[in-house]
N, C-alpha and C positions, 0 to 999 in steps of 0.2 A: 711952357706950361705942360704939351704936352710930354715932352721929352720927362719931365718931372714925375708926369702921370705912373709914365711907362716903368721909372725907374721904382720908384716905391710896390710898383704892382710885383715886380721884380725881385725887389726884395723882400717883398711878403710870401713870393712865391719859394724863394729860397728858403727863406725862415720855415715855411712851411715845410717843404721839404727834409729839413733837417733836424724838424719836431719830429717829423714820419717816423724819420731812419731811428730815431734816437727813444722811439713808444714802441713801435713795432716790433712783435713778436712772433713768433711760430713754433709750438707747439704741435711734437711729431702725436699720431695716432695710441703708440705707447707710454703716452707719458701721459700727469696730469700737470698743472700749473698753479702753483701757490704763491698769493701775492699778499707781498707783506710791505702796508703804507705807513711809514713813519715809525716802522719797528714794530706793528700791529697787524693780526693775520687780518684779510680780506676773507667774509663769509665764502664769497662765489669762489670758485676752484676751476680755472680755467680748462675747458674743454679741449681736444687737440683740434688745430687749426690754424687760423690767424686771430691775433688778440691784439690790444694797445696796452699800454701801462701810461701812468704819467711819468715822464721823465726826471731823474733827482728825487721824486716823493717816492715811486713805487719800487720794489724789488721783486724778482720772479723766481719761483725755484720753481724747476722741474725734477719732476717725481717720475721713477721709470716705473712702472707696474708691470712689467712684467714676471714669466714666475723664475728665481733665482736659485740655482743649484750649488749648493756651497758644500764639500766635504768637511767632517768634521776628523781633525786626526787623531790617529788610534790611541785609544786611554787603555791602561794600563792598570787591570785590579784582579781582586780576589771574589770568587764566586761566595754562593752560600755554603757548598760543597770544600772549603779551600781549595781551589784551582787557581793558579794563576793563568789569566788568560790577557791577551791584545786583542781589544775591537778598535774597527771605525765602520764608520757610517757618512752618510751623504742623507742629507736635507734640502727640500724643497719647499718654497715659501714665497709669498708675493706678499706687495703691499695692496694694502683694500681700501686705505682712507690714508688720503697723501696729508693732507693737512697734520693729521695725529702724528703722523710716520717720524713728520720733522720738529715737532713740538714736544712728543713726548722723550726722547730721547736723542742722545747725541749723534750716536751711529748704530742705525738697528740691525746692520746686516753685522758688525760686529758684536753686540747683543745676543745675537740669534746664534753668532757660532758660540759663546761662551757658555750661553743658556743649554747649548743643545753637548758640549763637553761636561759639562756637570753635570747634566740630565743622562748621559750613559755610562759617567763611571757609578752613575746611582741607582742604575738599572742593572747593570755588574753586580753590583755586593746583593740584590735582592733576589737574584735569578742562580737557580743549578746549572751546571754544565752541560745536562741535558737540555735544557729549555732552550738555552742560546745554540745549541747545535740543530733540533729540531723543531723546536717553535716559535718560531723568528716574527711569525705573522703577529702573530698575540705581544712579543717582547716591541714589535715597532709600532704598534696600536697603544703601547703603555709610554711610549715613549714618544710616541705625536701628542699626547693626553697633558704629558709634562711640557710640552716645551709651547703648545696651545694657549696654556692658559694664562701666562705673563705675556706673550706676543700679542694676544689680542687686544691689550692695552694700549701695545704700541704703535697698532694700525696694522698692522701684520697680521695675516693667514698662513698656519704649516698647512701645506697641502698633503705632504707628504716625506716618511721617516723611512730608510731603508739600513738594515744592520747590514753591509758589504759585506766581513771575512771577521774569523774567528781565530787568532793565531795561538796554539796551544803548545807546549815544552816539548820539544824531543821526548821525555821517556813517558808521559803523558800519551803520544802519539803511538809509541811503542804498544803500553799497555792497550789502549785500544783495539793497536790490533790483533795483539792474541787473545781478547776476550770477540772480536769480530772472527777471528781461527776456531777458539771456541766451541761459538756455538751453529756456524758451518758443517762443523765435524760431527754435531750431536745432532742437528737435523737430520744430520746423512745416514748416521745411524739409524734413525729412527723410521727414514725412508727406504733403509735396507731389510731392516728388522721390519717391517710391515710389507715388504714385497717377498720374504720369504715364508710369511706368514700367511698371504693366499695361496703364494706357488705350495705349501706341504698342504690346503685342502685341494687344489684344482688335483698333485697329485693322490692322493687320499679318494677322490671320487674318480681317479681315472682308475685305480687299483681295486676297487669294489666292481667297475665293469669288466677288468680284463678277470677276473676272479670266478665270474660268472659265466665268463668265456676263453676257457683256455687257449681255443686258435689265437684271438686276440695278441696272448702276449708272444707266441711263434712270428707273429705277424709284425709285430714291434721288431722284436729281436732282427729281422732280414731289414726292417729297415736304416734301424742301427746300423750293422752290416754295412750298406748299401751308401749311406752318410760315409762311415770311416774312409771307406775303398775310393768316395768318390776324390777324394784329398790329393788322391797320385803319392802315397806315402808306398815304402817298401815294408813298413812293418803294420800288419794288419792284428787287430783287437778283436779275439770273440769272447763276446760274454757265454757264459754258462749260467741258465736256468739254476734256479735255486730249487725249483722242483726237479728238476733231471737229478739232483744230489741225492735228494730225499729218495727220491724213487728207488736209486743203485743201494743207498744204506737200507733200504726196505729189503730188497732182492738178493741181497749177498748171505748167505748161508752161514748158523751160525750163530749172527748177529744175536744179541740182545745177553738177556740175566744170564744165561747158561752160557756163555763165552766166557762170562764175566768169576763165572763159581768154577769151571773148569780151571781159569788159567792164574785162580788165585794162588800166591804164594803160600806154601809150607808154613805150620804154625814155627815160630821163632823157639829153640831149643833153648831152656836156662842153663847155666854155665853150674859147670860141678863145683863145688866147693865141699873144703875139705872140714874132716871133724874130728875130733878126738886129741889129745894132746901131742905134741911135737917133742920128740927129742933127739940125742943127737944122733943115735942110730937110722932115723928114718922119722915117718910117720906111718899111719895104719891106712890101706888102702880104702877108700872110701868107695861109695855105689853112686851112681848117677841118677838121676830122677827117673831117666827113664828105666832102670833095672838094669845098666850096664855098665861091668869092673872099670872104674878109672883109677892108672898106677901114677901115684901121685911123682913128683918132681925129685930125683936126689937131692940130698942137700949140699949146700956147697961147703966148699972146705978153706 
């Protein structure tokens, strides 16, 4: 009797056991647990931990929640601008309600990448080539916006859209950069042309003070001088005052209107020409304007 006892306690205790192994479950920290009895969802959403199911009746799925990084590959279009350009991008997205996740759709991480390929070749044709080169913040806010609002159906949150690279055509890339040569060159000018345009007042108000003091510009002049020499050159530069010129054209004797009337040339003589008829003996000697016989030319023969 009791050996009988012993044996059924035994194998109640087995049975038991391999009810355990055969309900028990574990459910890690990242995940959540969905349980579906006779092909119907379970309201409660298992917690991570230790859980039981019934065995044969119940089914478990675990749901990872964590947040999931999926590139999207580069689509291939035309700007507003016609540009043809290649992007891609990388998304980020968790699931938020595991139950949904798996009821509303088949596969939401395949979902999400297809959602999120059509949501950028469609942010392409809406955007200029400028926008997707420099405002990327704004182009990935329009394009979290898109891909948000079917996902949230599915139990899915985008956390986050990032436009990676922007691949544009060889002569595309050319012209860029000689409109980047450009306008390099015309800032420079214009940073030139504005720093010559202080440097002729700074000298413009240094010239009104040496003007007012002639040592001043003596004084300049030696130090010019004293600049060139310091070089160790063998050929040495002296400027000459513009007033030392003035001064010698003042001083030289002579000078002015009265050089100018003395050493004017002789009035221009008019040429004689002859008058009276021609024949074949000669012609009649004619007078010069000024009252002097001019013997005309023989004839030739």
């Amino acid at each position: 009797m009791i050996e009988e006892l012993l044996m059924a306690v035994a194998g109640a205790a087995a049975a038991m056991g391999v009810y355990t192994g055969a309900a028990a479950r574990v459910v890690k920290q990242y995940e959540r647990g969905v349980v579906f009895r006779f092909g119907r969802l379970r309201a409660d959403v298992r917690s991570p931990g230790f859980t039981m199911i019934v065995p044969v009746v119940d089914r478990l799925h675990k749901v990872n929640m964590q947040i999931v990084t999926m590139p999207v590959p580069a689509q291939e279009g035309i700007t507003r601008d016609n540009v043809t350009v290649r992007v891609d991008a990388v998304v980020y997205f968790k699931v938020v309600d595991a139950a949904e996740a798996l009821i509303r759709v088949e596969d939401y991480k395949f979902a999400v990448s297809q959602m999120a390929q059509t949501s950028l070749r469609s942010i392409i044709g809406k955007s200029d080539l400028d926008d997707l080169l420099s405002n990327r913040e704004k182009l990935n806010q329009g394009l979290e916006l898109m891909l948000d609002s079917p996902a949230i159906g599915w139990g899915v949150q985008i956390d986050r859209v990032e436009i990676k690279d922007v691949s544009l055509p060889e002569t595309m890339k050319r012209s860029m950069a000689r409109q980047a040569e450009a306008d390099r060159e015309r800032r420079a000018r214009v940073i030139n042309a504005d720093a010559e345009l202080q440097a002729s007042k700074k000298l413009a108000e240094a010239a009104g003070v040496m003007s007012a003091q002639p040592a001043a510009l003596q004084l300049r002049l030696l130090q010019t001088v004293m600049a060139v020499s310091a070089e160790k050159n063998s050929t040495l530069v002296l400027p000459i005052p513009v007033e030392l010129l003035r001064f010698l054209e003042r001083a030289t004797p002579g000078s002015g209107s009265e050089e100018s009337e003395d050493t004017a040339p002789p009035p221009a003589v008019p040429p004689a020409y002859p008058r009276g008829p021609v024949d074949g003996a000669g012609v009649e000697p004619v007078e010069d304007l000024t009252g002097a016989s001019v013997e005309p030319a023989p004839p030739e023969e």
